[in-house]
C-alpha positions as CSV (number, residue, x, y, z in Angstrom):
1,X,16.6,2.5,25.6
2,X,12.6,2.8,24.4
3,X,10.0,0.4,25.8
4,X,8.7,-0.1,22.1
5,X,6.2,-3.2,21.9
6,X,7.4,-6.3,21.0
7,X,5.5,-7.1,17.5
8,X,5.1,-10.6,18.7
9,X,2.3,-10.9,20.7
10,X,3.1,-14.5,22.1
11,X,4.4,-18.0,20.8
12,X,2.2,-21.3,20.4
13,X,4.1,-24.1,19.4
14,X,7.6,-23.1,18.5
15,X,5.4,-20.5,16.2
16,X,5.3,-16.3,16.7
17,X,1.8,-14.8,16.6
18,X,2.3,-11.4,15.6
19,X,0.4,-8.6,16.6
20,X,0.2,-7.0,13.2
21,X,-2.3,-10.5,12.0
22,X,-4.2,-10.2,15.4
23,X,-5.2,-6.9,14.9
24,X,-6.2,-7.2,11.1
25,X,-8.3,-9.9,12.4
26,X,-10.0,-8.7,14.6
27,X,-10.2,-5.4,12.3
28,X,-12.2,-8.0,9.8
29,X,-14.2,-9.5,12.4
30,X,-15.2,-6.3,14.0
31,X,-16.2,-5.3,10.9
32,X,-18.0,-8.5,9.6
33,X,-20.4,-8.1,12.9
34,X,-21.3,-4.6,12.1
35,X,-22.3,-5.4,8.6
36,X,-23.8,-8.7,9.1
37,X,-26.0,-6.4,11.6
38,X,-27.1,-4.4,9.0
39,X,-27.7,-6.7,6.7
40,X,-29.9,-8.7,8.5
41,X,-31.8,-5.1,9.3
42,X,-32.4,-4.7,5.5
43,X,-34.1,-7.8,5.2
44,X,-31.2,-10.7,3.9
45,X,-30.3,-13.7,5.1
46,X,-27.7,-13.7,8.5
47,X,-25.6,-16.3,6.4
48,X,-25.3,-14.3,3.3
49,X,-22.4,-12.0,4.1
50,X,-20.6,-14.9,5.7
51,X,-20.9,-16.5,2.1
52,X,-19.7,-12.8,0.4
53,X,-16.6,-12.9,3.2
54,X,-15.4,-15.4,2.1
55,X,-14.7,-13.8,-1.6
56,X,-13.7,-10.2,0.0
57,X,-11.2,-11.5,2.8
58,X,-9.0,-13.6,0.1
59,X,-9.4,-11.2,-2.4
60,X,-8.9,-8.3,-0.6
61,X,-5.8,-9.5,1.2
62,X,-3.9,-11.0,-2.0
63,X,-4.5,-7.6,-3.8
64,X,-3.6,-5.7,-0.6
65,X,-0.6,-7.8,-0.6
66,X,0.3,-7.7,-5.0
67,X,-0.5,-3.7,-4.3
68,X,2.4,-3.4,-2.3
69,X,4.7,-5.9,-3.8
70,X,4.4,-4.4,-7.3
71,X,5.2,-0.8,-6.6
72,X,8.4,-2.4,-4.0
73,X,8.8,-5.0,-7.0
74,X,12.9,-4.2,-7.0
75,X,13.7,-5.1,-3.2
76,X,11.1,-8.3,-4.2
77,X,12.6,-9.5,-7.2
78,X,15.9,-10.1,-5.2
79,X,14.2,-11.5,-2.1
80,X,11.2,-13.6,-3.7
81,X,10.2,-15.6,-0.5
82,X,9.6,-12.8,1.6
83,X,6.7,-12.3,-0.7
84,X,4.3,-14.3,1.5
85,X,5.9,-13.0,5.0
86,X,2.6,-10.4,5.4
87,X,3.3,-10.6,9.2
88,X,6.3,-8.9,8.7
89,X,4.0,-5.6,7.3
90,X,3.5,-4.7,3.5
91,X,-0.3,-4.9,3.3
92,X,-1.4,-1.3,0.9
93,X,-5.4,-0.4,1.9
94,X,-5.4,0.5,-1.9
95,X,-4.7,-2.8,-3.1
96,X,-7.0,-4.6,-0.7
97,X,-10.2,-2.2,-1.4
98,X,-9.4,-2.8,-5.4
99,X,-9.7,-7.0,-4.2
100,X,-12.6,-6.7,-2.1
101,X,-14.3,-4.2,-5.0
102,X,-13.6,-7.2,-7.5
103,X,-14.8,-9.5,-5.1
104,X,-17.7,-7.7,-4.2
105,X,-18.9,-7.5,-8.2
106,X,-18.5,-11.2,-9.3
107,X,-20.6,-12.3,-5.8
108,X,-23.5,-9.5,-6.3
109,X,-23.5,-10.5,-9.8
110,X,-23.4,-13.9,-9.8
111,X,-25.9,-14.2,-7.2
112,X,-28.1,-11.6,-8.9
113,X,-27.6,-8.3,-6.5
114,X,-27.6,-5.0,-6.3
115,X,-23.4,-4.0,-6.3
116,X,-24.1,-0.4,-5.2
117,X,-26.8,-1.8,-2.4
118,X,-24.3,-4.3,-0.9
119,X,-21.7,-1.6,-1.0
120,X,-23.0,0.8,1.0
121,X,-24.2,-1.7,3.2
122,X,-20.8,-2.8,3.9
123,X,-18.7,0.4,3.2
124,X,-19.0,2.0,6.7
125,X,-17.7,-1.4,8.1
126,X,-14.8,-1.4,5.6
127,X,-13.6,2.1,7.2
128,X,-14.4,0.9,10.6
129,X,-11.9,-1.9,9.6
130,X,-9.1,0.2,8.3
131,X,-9.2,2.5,11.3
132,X,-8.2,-0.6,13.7
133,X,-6.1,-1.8,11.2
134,X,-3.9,1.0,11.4
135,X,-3.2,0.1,14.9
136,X,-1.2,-2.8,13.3
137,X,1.4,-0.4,11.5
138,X,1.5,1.2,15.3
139,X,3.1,-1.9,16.3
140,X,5.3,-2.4,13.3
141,X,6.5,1.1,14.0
142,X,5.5,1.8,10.2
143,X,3.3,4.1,7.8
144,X,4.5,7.0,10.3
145,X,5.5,10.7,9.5
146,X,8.6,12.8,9.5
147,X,10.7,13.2,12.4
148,X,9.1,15.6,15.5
149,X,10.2,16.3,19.1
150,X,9.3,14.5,22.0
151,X,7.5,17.9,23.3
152,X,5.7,18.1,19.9
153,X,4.0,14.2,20.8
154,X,3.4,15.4,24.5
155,X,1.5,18.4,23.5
156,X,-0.9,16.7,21.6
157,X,-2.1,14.9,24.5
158,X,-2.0,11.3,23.5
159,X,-1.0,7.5,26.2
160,X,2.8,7.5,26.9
161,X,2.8,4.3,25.0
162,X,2.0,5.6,22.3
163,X,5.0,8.2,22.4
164,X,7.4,5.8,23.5
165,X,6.6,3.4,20.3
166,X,7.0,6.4,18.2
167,X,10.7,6.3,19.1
168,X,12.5,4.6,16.7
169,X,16.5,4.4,17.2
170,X,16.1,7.5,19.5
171,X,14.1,9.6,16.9
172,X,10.6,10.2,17.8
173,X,8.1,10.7,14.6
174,X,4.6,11.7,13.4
175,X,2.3,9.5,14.1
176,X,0.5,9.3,11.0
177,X,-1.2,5.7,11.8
178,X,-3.0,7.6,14.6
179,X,-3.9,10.5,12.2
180,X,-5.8,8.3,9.7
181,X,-7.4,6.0,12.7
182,X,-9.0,9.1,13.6
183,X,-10.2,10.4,10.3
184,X,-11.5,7.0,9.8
185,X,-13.9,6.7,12.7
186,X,-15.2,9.7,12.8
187,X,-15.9,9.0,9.0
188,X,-17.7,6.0,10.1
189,X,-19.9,7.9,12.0
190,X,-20.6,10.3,9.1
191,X,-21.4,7.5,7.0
192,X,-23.7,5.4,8.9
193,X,-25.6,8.9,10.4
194,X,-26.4,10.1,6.5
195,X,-26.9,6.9,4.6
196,X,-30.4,6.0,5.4
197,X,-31.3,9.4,3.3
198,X,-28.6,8.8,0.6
199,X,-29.6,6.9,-2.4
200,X,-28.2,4.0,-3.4
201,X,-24.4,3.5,-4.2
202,X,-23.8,7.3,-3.1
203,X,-22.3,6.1,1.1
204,X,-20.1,4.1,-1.6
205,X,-19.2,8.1,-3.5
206,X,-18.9,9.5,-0.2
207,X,-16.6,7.0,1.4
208,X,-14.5,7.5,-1.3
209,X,-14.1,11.1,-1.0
210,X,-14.1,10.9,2.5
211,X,-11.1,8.6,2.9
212,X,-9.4,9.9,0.0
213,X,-9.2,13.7,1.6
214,X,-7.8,12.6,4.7
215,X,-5.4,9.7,3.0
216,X,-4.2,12.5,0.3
217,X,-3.1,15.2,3.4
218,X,-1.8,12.5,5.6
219,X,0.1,10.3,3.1
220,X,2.1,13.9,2.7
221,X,3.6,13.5,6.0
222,X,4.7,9.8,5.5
223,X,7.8,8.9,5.2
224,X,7.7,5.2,3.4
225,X,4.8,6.0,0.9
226,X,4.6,3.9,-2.0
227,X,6.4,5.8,-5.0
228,X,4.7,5.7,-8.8
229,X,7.0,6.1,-11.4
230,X,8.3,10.0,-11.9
231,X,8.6,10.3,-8.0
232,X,4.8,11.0,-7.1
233,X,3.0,9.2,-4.4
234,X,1.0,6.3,-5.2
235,X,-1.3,6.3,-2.6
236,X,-1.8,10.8,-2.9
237,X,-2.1,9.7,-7.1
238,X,-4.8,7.2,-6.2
239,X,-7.1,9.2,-3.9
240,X,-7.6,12.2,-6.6
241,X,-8.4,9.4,-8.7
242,X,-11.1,7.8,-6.2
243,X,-12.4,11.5,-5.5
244,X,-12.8,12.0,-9.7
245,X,-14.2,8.8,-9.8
246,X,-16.7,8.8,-7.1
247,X,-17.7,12.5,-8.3
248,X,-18.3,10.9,-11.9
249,X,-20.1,8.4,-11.1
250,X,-22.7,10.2,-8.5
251,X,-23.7,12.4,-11.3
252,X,-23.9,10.0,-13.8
253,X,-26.4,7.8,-11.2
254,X,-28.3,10.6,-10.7
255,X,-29.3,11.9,-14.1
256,X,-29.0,8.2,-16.0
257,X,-30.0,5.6,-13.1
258,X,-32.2,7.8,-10.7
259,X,-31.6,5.3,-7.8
260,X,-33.6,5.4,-5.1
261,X,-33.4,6.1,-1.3
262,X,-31.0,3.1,0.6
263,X,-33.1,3.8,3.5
264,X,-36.3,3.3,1.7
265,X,-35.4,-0.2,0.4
266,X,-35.7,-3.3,2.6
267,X,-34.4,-7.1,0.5
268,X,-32.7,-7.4,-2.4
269,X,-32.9,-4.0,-4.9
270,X,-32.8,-5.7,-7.6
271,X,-35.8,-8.1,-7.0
272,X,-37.6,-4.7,-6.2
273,X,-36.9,-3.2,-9.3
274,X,-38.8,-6.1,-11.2
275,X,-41.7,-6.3,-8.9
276,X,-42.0,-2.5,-9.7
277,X,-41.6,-2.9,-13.2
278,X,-44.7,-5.7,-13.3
279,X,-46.7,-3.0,-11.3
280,X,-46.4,-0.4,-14.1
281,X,-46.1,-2.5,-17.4
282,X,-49.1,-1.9,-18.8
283,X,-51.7,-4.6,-19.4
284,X,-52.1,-6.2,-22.7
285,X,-55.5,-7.5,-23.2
286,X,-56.0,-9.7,-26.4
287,X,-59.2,-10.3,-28.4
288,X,-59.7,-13.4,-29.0
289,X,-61.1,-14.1,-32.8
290,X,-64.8,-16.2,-31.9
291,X,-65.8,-18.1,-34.4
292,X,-69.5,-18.1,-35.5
293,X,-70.8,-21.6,-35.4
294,X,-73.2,-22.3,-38.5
């Protein structure tokens, strides 16, 4: 007998309230009031993220949702209504940053900003978020590692509870949730301490190789990772790709876009980038033709 947690966190009406949405929301909201901080600090509107939000929270949680569903699309085609039963777990980090990526590039553009600016203003709250997220698989006694001794969990000096919900049917495993919770924060910290002297869109590069180290190493431990077709791991397949990505596109900012410093812009980028432009178009003077009068 374990004294796991109970993954419903109380009842309300005949209803379950699970512990795996209250942490996700609060992940989001955490993570909404440390951007929308410093967004406000670089000059925008305190409503404007609240409007963006609203695009990043559905996207990002249908394609976190499709993500998983997709690569577990044989279990899903035989049991089509647990499609929708996201309190029960299934939610892939990969599939919600590819949303909230898609969501972030039809706002910025359709509202005429800066992708890259927004990006990296939100980016370190996006890890933030996916750090106490990871506390919902905790609960779900999921996303963890191979099977280790009870000894090995006590010598790395972490709560009793968390040991004894690391013991599923008598087998105690790695707690990989608690791995990547860890690389996260201290990632956030990383981010937000360099990216007032990084230029624009690179706290997006760095984030991505960042996460992507960490996620590649500790997705090797896991035990229920996503499988792409030949037997490699989706999530280890995706990270090199982020890392190749984010490498790609650094260099390619640097020599074609020159961006400049985030911390030396305050208000919308883009709006800068014309005023500048005005400043240095040269001025055209025109003659104009006087005619002699008779």
């Amino acid at each position: 007998m374990t004294n796991s947690i109970d993954r419903v966190a109380f009842n309300i009406f005949g209803w379950d309230v699970y512990w795996y949405g209250i942490i996700i929301f609060m992940a989001m909201l955490l993570a909404y009031f440390v951007a929308n901080r410093e967004m406000v600090k670089k000059g925008f509107d305190k409503d404007l993220l609240m409007d963006m939000m609203f695009y990043i929270i559905i996207f990002s949680l249908i394609g976190a949702r499709l993500y998983f569903v997709l690569f577990n699309i044989g279990y899903y085609a035989q049991h089509p209504l647990e499609v929708l039963a996201v309190w029960e777990g299934g939610m892939a980090i990969h599939g919600g940053l590819i949303g909230g990526v898609l969501a972030g590039l039809y706002f910025t553009k359709k509202h005429k900003y800066s992708f890259f600016q927004f990006a990296d203003i939100l980016i370190p709250s996006v890890l933030l978020g996916q750090a106490i997220g990871r506390w919902g698989n905790f609960i779900n006694q999921e996303a963890h590692g191979g099977p280790v001794s009870r000894s090995f969990l006590e010598n790395l000096h972490i709560p009793e509870f968390i040991i004894n919900q690391m013991n599923i049917d008598g087998t105690y495993y790695h707690p990989t949730f608690l791995y990547e919770s860890i690389w996260n924060i201290i990632g956030v910290v990383i981010l937000i301490l360099l990216r007032p002297k990084l230029k624009i869109g690179q706290t997006l590069f760095l984030y991505m190789i960042y996460y992507s180290i960490g996620r590649f190493f500790i997705e090797g431990m896991r035990t229920d990772s996503l499988m792409f077709f030949g037997g490699l791991r989706t999530a280890q397949l995706m990270s090199l790709s982020l890392i190749i990505l984010a490498i790609a596109l650094w260099i390619y900012r640097e020599i074609k876009v020159k961006p400049p410093v985030y911390g030396e812009i305050h208000g919308n980028l883009l709006k800068d980038k014309d005023r500048r432009a005005r400043r240095t178009q040269p001025v055209k003077t025109v003659k104009a033709n006087k005619k002699r009068k008779k």
